[in-house]
N, C-alpha and C positions, 0 to 999 in steps of 0.2 A: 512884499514885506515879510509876511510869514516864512518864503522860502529861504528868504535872505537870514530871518533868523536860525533856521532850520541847519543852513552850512556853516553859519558863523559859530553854533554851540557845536559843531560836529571839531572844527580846527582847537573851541578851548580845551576839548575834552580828550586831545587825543594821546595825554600821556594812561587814557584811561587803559589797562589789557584788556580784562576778563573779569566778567560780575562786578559787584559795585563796593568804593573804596571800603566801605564797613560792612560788608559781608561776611559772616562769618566762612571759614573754610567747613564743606565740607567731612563730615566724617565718615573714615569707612568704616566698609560692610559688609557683608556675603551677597551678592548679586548673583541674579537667575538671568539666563539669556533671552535675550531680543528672539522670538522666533518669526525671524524673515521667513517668508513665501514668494508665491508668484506676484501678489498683488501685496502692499504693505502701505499704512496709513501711518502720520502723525495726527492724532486728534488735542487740539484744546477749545476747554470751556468757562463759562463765568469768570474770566482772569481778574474781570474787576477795576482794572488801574493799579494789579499789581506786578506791572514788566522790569520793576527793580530787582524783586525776589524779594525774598524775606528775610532780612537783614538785622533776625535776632534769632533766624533759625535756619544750624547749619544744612537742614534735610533739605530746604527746599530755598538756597539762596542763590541759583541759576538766575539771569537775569534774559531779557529778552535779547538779548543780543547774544549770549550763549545760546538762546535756544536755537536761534539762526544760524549759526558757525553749527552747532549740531544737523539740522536739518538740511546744511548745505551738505556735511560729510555725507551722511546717511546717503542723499541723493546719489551723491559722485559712488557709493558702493552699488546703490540701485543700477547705476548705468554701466557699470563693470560686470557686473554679473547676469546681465540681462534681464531685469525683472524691475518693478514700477515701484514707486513711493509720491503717493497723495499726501497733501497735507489740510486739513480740516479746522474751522473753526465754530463754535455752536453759540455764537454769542455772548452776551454781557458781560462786556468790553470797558466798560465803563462806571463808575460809581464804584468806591471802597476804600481807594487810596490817593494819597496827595497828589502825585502826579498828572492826577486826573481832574481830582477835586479842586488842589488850591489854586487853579488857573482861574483866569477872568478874561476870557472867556473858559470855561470847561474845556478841556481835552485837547489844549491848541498845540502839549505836547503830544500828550498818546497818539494823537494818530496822525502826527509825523511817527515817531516812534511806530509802533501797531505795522504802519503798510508796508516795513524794509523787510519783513517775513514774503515769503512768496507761499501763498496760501491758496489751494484749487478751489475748495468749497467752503463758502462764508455766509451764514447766515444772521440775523438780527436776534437779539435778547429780549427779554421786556423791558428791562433796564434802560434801554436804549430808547424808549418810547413813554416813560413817565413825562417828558415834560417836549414842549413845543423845541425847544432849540437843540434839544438832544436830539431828536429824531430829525428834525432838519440837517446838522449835520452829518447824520447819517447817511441820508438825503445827495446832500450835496458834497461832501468830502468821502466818507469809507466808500460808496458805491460805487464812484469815477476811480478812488484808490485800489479798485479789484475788478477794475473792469467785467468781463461777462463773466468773473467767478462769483459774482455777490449774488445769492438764489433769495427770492421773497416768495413764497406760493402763495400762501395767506395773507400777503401783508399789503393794504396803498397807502398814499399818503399824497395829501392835497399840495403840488407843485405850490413850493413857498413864494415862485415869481408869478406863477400866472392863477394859481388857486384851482385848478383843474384836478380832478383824484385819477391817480396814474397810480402802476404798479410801482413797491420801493425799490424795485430791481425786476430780471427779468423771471419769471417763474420757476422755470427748470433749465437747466442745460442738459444735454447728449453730447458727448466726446470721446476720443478715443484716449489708450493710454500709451505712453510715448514708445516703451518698448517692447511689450509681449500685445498690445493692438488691440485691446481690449474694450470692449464697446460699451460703455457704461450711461445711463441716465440719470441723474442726481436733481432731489429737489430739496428747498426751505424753509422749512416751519418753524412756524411759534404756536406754541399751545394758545388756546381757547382765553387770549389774554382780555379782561376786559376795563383793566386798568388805566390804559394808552391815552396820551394826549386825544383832545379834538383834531388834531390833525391827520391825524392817522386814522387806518379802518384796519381792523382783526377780523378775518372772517374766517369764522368756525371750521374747522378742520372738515367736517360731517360736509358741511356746504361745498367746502373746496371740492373734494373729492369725486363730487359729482359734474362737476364741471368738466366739459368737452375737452379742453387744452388737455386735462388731469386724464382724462378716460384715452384721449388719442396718445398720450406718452405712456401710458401701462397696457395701454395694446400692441405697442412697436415690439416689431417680431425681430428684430435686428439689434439686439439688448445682450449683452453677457453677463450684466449685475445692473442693479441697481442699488445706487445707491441715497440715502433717504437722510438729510445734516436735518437737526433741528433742533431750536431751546425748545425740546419738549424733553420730562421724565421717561427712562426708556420703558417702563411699566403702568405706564398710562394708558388710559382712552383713547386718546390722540391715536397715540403710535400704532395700538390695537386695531383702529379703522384703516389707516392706511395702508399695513398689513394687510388687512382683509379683502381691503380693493386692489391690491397690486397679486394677491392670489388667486382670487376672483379670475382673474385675464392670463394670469402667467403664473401655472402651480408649477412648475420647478424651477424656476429664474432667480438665481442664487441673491438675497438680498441684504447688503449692509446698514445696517441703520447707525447715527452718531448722535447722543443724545447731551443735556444739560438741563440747567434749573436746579436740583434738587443736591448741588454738591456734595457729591460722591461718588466715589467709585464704585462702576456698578457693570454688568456683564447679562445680558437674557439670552436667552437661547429662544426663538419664537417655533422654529421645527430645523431639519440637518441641515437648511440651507438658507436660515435667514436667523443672522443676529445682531445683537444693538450693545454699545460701547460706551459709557459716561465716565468723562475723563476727571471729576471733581471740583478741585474750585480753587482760585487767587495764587495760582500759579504752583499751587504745590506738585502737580501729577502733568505728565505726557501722556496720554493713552496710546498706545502703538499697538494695531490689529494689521494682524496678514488672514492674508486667504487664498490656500494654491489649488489646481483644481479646475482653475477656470475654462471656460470656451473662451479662444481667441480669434474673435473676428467669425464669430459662427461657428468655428472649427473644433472641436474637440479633441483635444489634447490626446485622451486616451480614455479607458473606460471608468477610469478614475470622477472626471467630471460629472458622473451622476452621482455623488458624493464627495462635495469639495471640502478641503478642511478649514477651520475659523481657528485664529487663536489670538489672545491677547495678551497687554502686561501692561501694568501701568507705572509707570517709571516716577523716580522721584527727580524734582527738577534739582539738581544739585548737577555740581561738575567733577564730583567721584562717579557718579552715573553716567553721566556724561562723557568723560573720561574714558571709561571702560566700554561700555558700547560702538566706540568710534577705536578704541586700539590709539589711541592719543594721549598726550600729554598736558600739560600748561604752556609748552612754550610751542608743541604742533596744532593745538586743538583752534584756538581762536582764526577765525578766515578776519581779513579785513573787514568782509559786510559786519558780520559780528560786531567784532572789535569797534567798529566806528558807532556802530548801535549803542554799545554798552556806552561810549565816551559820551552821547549825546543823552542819554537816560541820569547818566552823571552831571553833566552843567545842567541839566532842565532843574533836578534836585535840586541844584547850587541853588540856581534863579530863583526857586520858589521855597528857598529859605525851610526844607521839610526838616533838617537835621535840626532845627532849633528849639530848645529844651523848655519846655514849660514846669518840668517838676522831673522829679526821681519817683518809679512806683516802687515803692517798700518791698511788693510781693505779686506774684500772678496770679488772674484771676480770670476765671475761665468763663465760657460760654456755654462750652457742654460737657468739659471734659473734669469739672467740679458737682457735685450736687447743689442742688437746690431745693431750701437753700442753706446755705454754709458759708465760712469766714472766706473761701476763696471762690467762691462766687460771684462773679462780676455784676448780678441782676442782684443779688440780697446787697452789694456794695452801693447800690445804685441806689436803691429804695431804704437804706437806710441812714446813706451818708448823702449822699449828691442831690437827689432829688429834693426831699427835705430843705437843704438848707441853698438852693439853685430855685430851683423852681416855686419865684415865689414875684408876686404882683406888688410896684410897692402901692398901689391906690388902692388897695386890699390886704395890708397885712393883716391886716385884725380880724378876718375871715376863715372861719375854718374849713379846710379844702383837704379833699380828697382826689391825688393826681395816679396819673394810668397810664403807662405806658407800655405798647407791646416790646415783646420781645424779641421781634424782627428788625425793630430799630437798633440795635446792636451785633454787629457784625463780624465782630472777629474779639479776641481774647487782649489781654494787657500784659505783658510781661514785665518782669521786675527790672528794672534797670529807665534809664533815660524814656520818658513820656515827652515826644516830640510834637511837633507840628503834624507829620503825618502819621501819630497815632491817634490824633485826634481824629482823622478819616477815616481809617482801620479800622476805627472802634464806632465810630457814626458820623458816615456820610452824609445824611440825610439834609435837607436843607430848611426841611418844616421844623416850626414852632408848636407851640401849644396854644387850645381853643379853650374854652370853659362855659359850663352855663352856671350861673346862679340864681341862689335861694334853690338848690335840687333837697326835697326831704331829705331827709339823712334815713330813715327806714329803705328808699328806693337807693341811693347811693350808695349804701351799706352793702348793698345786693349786686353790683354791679359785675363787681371781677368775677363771682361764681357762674355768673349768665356767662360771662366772656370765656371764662376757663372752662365749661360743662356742659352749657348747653349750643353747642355748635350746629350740630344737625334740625338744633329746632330753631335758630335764628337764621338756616341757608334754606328752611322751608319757607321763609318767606323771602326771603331774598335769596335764590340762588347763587346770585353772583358774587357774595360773600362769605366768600372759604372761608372758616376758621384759620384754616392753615396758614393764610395769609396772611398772618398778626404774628406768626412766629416765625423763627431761623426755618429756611428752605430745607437746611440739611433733615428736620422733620417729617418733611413728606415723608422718607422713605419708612418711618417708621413700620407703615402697614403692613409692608412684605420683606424687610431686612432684617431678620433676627440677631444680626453681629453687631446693628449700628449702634443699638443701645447694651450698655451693660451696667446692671445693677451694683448695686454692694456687695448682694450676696449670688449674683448670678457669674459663673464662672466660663459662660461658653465657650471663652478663647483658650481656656486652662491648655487645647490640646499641643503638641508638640510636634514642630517642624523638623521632618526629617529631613536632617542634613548632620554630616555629622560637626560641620564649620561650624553650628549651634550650637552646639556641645562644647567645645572650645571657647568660645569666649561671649563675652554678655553682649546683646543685641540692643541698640539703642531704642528708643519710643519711637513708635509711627503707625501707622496702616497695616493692618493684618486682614485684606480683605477676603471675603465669603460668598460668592456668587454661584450664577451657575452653570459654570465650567471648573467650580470648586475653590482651592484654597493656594494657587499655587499663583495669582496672577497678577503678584506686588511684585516688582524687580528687584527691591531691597527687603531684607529678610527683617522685622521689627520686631520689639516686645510690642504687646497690643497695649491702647489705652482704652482709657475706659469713656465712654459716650453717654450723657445720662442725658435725660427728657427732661424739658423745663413748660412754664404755662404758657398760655399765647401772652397774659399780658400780666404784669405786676403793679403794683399800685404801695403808697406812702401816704397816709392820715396825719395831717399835720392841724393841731387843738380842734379834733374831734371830741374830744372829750373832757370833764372838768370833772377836779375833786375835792371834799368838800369835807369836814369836821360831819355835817350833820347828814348829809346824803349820801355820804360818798362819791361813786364813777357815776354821773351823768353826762348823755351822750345830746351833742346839741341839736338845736331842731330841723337847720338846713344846716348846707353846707355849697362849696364852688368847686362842682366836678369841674378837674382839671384833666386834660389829656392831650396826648402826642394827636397834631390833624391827620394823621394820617388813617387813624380809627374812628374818626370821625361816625364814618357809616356806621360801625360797629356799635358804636355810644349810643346813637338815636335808634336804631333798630332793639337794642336791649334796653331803653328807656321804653317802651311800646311796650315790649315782652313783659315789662314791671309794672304797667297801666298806667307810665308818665305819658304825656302826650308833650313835648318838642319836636321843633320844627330848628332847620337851618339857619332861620332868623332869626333865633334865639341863642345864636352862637356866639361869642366873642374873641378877639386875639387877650391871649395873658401874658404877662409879660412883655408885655411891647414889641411878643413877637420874636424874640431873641429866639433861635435855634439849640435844638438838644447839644450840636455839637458844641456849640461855642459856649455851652454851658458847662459841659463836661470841664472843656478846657481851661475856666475860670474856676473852677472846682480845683483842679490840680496844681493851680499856679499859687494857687492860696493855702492848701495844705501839703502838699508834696512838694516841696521847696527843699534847695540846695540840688547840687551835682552829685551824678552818681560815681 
């Protein structure tokens, strides 16, 4: 049935070309070139369920079936000029946008869509692994869909027919590469997730590592790279052990690592012959690394190989990029696979009704690219307007509640124009509601956000397993070691000036000016920089906390109904401890009847943001 439906939307869809009927075009650019080598990679990551593109933003409105007609050209140049191109994916695949979300079941489009890429190394997200039937189809459709290219090293999952805990793929592969012979071993991680359904098992990086299968494939003397995919941060712990044990056995065996999570672009250098590549997130970036240099087949080129060279770029997904890369046009660039990909990403949209307008947004309102907080703030919009007058019990109006929610639940930004069905996904996927406890003092609730917002390190001293980090936007993480990602008001880092002189000429639209460490040259498209500001883990809205009075004035009442996103749940009770409340899980409730943030958002918008744009 599913197949049947699979060619039936491919025949509606086939007046579709190239990217998706309301895509914006592309704008040009000044473009830096692809530096092919002997070995050349396409990497993507996090895409999310965004294989439409983005379809209010001309940078990055490539759709997944462009990327494929891309990836086929690229190939057919790989094999003309005798030299290799892999293609790489690092997971979370899933959750962010309608195509993915507004299915019943989940993803029955994406991954038809997702497998028509022919992809060598594919690994799992954590995304993939929040709930029981996402990782099952994991499981049972992406796995079988990438045959022995799908790599698990850390990961099992308890066979959904017989209940047995099996590997979710197989650990590693060794393969050769098709035209310069290159002997490569590849494996794939997820970081130290401890999120995952009961179904699944995460086993520690540290633990992997030591394991005989892990030790007998980083001892194989018959290796010209290895290469290492994983949702893990390239500037992690994770990556840093497995470094260290694949050095440990093999100190000059040139080593590529492919990284995600923490959406962005990002570049490390670990020493001259091992580095790591983070291609960003929801379809904006292609990461494309070469590396020439290599031994082939044991052989050594020349004396070069004891110093190979790395280089990267991270490409925007748009079809001016595209375009120029490939030496093509609109009417040479699209291959059939393509073309028929974009037609079937086209009627699945139809099917699931995403184009349909819930409201007009007045104005854009950012996630990180506003301060916080401020009028175009999407988090200060949230806890002033939406939450407030959403988030609310009707067997408890009359109760004054204090609600919380992190800042990870909101996933992407709102632009001014048409508020659809799939920006309600865009903007929050998620599928939890809000929990509450009542009669919480109002002196210990009062306290709550500043524990969540400040004290991090002393709420993971008792519970490890509870990042802060994990309450806010991923793109965070990098905070600790990226100096470019945030910019202040008054911090200017990006002031400096791209030599070129096509800069000089004319204005540079908004995008990525990335700063890594191979420097400042490794964005394909030349941008103004934007600016990136830092927001809290979690935000929060006091609705009749307080009364006023002729004779007293501002009196603040005695309890109150902490309200909050479940997904902070741990959070809530662990910083009720830290405050000397003593609750327990059973003291939990659903509010709201349980209604989800998203469908909250969306009745929010259909009620004030009314009319067509």
């Amino acid at each position: 049935m599913k197949t049947r439906l699979y060619w039936s939307l491919l025949t509606l869809g086939a007046a579709c070309h190239a990217a998706q009927p309301s895509a914006p075009p592309p704008l040009s650019a000044p473009l830096r070139e692809l530096p092919w080598g002997q070995l050349n990679f396409l990497a993507s990551t996090d895409t999310h369920g965004w294989h439409a593109g983005h379809l209010q933003q001309p940078s990055y409105s490539a759709d997944w079936g462009d990327y494929i007609s891309f990836a086929e050209h690229l190939r057919a140049r790989a094999d003309k000029e005798g030299v290799d191109l892999l293609l790489i994916d690092t997971g979370d695949r899933i959750e962010g946008n309608g195509l993915y979300d507004a299915s019943d079941p989940k993803g029955i489009y994406t991954r038809e869509i997702f497998k028509e890429q022919d992809i060598d190394v594919i690994c799992s997200g954590n995304h993939e692994l929040y709930k029981t039937n996402s990782s099952n189809d994991e499981y049972l459709y992406t796995v079988p869909n990438f045959k022995g290219n799908y790599l698990a090293s850390n990961l099992d999952i308890f066979d959904p027919k017989t209940g047995e805990k099996v590997p979710l793929a197989r650990r590693y592969r060794k393969f050769t590469t098709k035209n310069q012979g290159i002997r490569i071993v590849a494996f794939g991680f997820l970081f130290d997730f401890t999120g995952n359904a009961n179904n699944t098992v995460v086993q520690p990086v540290q633990e992997t590592i030591n394991e005989k299968w892990f030790q007998d494939a980083v001892t194989d003397r018959e290796v010209d790279l290895f290469v290492v995919t994983g949702h893990v941060a390239i500037r992690s712990e994770e990556y840093s052990k497995i470094y260290k044990a694949i050095r440990a056995e093999q100190w000059d065996t040139p080593i590529q690592f492919f990284g995600g999570h923490t959406h962005i672009r990002d570049y490390k250098k670990y020493d001259s012959k091992a580095y790591a590549l983070e291609s960003g997130r929801y379809m904006e970036t292609i990461g494309f690394q070469s590396i020439s240099g290599l031994a082939t087949g044991g052989i050594e080129m020349t004396a070069s190989v004891s110093s190979p060279t790395f280089s990267r770029r991270y490409i925007d997904n748009n079809l001016f990029s595209f375009h120029h890369h490939t030496s093509l046009d609109s009417s040479t660039f699209p291959t059939p696979r393509g073309r028929n990909v974009s037609s079937l990403i086209s009627t699945s949209r139809e099917a699931l009704k995403l184009d349909h307008h819930f409201g007009c947004a007045p104005i854009d309102l950012w996630t990180n690219r506003a301060p916080y907080p401020s009028d175009t703030s999407i988090f200060s919009w949230l806890e002033q307007l939406v939450i407030p007058e959403m988030v609310v019990d009707n067997n408890r109006t009359d109760k004054a509640r204090i609600v919380i929610a992190n800042t990870g639940a909101i996933r992407f930004d709102i632009f001014k124009g048409p508020f659809t069905r799939d920006t309600t996904f865009t903007v929050s996927p998620f599928t939890t509601g809000f929990r509450y406890l009542k009669h919480v003092p109002y002196g210990i609730a009062d306290r709550m956000l500043t524990v969540l917002n400040n004290e991090g390190p002393i709420l993971e001293e008792a519970a490890p397993e509870l990042k802060a980090w994990m309450m806010a936007p991923p793109e965070q993480l990098a905070f600790s070691h990226r100096r470019d990602v945030v910019v202040s008001a008054v911090d200017e880092y990006y002031s400096h000036k791209l030599q070129t002189a096509l800069e000089d000429e004319q204005s540079l639209t908004p995008g990525y000016t990335t700063k890594d460490d191979a420097g400042d040259d490794g964005d394909d498209t030349l941008h103004a920089p934007i600016s990136f500001y830092r927001v809290p883990n979690c935000i929060e809205a006091r609705i009749g906390t307080s009364t006023i009075t002729e004779e007293d004035g501002e009196n603040q009442v005695d309890t109150v109904d902490l309200v909050y996103l479940e997904f902070v749940q741990p959070w809530i009770l662990l910083a009720l401890r830290f405050l000397g409340a003593e609750y327990e899980l059973k003291d939990t409730e659903a509010y709201a009847d349980g209604v989800d943030f998203t469908t909250m958002i969306a009745m929010w918008v259909q009620e004030n943001w009314k009319g067509d744009c």
